[in-house]
FIVEXLO-140188 format. One line per 3 residues: number of its first residue (from 1); for each residue x, y, z of N, C-alpha, C. Coordinates in Angstrom, 3 decimals. Layout:
% residues N
NUM> X:Y:Z:X:Y:Z:X:Y:Z; ...;
***
This chain:
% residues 137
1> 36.095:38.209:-13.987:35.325:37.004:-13.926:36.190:35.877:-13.371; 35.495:35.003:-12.182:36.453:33.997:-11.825:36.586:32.753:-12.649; 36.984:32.024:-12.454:37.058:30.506:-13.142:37.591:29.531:-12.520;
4> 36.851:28.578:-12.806:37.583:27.075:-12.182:39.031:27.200:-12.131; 39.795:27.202:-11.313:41.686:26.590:-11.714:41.396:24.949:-12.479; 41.122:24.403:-11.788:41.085:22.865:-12.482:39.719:22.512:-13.547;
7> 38.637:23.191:-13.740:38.652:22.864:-15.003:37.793:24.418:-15.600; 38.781:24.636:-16.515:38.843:26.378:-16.843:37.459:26.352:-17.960; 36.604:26.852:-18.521:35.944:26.687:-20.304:37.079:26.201:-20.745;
10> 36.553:25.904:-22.011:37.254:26.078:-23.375:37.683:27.104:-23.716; 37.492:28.121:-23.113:37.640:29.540:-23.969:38.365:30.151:-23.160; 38.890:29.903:-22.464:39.797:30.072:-21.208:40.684:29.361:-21.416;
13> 40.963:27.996:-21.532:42.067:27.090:-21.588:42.580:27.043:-22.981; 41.339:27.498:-24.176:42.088:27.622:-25.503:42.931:29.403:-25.641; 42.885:29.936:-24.759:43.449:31.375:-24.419:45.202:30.752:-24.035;
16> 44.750:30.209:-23.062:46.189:29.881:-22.665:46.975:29.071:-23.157; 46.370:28.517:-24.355:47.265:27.474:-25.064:47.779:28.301:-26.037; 47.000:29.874:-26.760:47.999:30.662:-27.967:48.853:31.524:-27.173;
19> 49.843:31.250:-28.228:51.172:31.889:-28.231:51.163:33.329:-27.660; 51.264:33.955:-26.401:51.052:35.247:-25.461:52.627:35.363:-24.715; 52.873:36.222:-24.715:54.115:36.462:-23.851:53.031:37.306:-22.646;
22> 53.288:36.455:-21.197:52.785:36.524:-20.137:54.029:37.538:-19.087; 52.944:37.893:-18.383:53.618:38.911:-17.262:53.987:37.792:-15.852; 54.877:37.864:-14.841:54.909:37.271:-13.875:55.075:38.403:-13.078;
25> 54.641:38.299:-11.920:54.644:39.191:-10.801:55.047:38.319:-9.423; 56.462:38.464:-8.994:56.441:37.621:-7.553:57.180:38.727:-6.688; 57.048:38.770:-4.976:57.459:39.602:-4.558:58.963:39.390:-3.690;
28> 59.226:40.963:-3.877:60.524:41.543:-3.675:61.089:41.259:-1.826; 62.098:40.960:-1.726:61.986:40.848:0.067:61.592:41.670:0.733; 61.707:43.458:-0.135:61.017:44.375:0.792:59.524:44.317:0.443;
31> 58.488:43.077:-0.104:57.522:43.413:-0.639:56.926:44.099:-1.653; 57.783:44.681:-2.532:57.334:45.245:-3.747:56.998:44.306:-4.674; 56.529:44.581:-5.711:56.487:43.735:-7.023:57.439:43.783:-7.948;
34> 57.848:42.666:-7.942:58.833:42.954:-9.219:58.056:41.928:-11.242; 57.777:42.485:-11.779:57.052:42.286:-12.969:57.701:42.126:-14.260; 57.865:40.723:-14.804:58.902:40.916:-15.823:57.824:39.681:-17.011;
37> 58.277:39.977:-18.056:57.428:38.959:-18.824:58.548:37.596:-19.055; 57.584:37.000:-18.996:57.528:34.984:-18.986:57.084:34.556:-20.145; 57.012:33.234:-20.212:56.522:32.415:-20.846:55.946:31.564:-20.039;
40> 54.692:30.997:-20.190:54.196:30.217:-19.077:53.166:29.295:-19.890; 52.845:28.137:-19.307:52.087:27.222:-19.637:51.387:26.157:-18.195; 50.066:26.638:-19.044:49.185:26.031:-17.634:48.539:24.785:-17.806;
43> 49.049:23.995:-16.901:47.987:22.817:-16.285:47.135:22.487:-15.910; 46.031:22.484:-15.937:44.591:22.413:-15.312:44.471:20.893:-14.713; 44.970:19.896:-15.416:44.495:18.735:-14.796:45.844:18.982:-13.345;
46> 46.826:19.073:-13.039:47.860:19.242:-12.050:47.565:20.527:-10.928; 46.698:21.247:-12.004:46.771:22.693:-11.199:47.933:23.217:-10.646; 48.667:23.729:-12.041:49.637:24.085:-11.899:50.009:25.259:-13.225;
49> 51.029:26.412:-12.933:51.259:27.124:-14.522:52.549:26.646:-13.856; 53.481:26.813:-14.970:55.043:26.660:-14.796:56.209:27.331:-15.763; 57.174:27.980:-15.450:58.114:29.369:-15.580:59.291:28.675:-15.880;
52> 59.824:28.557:-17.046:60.783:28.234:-17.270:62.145:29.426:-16.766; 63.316:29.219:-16.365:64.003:30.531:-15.804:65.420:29.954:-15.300; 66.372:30.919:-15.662:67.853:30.261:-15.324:67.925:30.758:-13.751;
55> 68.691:29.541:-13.120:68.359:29.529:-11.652:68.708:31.198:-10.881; 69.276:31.658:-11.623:70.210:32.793:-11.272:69.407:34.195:-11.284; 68.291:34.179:-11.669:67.555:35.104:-12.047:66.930:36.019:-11.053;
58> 66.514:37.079:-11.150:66.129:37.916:-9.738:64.069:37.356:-9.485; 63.412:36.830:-10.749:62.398:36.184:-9.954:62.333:34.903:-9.224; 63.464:34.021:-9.814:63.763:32.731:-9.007:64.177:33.059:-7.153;
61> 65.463:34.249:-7.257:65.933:34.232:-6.057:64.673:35.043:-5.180; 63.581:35.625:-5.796:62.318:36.550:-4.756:61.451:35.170:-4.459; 61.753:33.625:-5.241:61.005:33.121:-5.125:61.546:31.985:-3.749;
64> 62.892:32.161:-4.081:63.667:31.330:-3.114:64.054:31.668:-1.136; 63.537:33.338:-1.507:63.440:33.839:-0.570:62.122:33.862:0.289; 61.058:33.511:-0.289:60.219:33.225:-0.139:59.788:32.387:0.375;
67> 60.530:31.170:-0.033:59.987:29.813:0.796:60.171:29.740:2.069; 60.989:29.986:2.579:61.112:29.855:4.068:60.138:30.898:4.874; 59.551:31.564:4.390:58.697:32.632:4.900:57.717:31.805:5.978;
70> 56.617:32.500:6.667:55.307:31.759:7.469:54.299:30.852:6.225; 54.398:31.496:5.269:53.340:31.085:4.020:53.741:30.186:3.500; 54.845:29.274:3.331:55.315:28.205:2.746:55.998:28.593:1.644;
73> 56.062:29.932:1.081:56.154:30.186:-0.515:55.951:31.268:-0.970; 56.485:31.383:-2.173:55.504:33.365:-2.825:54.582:33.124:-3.203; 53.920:34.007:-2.815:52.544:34.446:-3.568:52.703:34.770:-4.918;
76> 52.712:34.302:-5.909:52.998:35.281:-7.315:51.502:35.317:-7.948; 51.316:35.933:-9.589:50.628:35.466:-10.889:51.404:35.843:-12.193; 50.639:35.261:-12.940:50.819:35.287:-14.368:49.748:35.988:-14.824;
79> 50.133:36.420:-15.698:48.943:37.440:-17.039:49.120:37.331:-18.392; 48.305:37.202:-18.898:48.414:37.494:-20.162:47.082:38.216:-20.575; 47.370:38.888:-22.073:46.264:39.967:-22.610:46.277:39.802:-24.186;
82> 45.301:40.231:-24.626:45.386:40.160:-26.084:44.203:41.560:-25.969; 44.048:42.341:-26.754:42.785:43.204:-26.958:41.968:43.357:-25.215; 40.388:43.136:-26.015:39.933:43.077:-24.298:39.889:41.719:-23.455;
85> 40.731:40.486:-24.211:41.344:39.001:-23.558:41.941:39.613:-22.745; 41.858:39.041:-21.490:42.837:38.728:-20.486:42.662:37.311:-19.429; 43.581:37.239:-19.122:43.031:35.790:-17.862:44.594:35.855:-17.383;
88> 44.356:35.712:-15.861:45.302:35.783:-14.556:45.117:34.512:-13.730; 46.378:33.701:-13.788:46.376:32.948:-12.849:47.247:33.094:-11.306; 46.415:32.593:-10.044:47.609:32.863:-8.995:47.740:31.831:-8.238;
91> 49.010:31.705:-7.365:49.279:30.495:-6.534:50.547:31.069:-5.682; 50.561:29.794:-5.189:52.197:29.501:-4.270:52.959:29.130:-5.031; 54.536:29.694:-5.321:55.123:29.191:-6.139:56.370:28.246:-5.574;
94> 56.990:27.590:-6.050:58.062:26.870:-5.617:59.096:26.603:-6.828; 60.261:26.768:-6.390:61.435:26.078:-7.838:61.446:24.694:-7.487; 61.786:24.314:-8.470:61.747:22.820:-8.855:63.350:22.974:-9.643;
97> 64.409:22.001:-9.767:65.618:22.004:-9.748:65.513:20.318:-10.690; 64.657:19.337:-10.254:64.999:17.705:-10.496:65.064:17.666:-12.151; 65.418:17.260:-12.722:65.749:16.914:-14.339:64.237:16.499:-14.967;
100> 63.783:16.240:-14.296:62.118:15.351:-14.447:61.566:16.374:-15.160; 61.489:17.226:-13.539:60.178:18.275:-13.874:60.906:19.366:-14.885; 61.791:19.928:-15.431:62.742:20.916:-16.324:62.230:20.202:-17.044;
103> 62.560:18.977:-17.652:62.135:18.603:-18.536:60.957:18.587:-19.258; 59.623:18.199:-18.279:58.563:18.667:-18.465:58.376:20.208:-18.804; 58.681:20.630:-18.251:58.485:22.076:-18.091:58.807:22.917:-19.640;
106> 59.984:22.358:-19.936:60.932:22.838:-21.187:59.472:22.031:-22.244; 59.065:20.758:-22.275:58.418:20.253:-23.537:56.848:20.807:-23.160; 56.215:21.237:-22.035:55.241:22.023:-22.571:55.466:23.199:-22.987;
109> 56.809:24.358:-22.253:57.093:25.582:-23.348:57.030:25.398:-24.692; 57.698:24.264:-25.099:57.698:24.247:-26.899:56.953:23.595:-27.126; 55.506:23.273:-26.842:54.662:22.967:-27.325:53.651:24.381:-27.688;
112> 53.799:25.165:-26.688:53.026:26.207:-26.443:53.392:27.434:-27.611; 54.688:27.081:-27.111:55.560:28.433:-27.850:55.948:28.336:-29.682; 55.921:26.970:-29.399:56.839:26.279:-31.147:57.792:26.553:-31.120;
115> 58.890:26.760:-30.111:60.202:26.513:-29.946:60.856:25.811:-29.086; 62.163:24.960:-29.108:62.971:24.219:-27.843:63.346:25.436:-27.224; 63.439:25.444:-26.341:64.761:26.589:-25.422:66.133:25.997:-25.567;
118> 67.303:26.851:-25.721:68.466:26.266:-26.070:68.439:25.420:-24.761; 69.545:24.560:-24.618:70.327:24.275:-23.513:70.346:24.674:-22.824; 70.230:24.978:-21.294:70.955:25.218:-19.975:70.808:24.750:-18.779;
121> 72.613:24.818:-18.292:72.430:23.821:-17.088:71.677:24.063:-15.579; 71.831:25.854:-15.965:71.361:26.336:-15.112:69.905:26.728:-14.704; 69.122:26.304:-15.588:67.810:26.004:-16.107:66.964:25.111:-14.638;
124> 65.614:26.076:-14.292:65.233:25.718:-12.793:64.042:25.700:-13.562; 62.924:25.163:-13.043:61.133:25.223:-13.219:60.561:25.810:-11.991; 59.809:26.762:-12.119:59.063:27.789:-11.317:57.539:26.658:-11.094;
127> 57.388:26.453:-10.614:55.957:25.348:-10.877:55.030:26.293:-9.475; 53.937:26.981:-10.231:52.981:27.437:-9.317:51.443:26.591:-8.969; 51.123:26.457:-7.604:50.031:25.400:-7.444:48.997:26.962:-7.319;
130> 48.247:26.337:-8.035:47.074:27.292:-8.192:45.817:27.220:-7.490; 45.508:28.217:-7.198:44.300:28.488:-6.457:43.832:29.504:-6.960; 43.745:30.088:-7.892:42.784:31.259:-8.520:43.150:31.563:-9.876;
133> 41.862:31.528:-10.917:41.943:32.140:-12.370:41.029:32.789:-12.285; 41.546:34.149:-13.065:40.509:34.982:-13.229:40.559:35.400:-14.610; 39.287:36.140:-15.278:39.809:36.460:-16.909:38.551:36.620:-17.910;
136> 38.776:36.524:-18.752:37.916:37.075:-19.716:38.685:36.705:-21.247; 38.169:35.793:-21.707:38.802:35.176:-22.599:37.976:34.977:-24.208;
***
């Protein structure tokens, strides 16, 4: 089932606000998928989900490799599932590096999650602009 990106139900956007350890999927330079679970928290008024992740990581660098591509960016999504819940968001992704947006990024994780993330300097924001939710919530 599709759904608005910018304005999801209730029953869709109250999905993505409980506590789910989410799948990310962004691709590999030879094009494969590489699939690892996230934590993610979505924006609807920004149209945006966003990936907290130490810069060093092998989905940051598929994502960094990416940008310079013809497409502007990776293609990735996010997933999450509970029973027969599910809802998938997808977009262009981009790292974000500025103290601003980490910051943001870090205080909607622990809003979502009910935890801070420790410290780190090496700490990047994955910020995906969205163009498709799909799901069943």
């Amino acid at each position: 089932m599709s759904h608005d990106v910018l304005n999801p139900t209730s029953e869709y956007l109250a999905f993505w606000r409980e506590r789910h350890v989410c799948t990310l999927t962004t691709p590999r330079p030879d094009g494969t998928p590489h699939v690892v679970p996230v934590g993610v928290t979505y924006d609807p008024q920004a149209g945006l989900a966003r990936v907290i992740s130490n810069k060093h990581s092998k989905k940051v660098r598929n994502i960094l490799a990416a940008q310079g591509g013809p497409q502007g960016g990776a293609r990735v999504a996010v997933c999450q599932m509970e029973g027969r819940r599910w809802a998938t968001l997808e977009g262009r992704a981009a790292i974000r590096t500025d103290e601003a947006a980490v910051a943001e990024a870090v205080r909607r994780y622990a809003e979502r999650y009910g935890r801070t993330p420790s410290p780190n300097p090496d700490r990047v924001v994955m910020e995906i602009a969205l163009d498709r939710a799909m799901g069943r919530a």
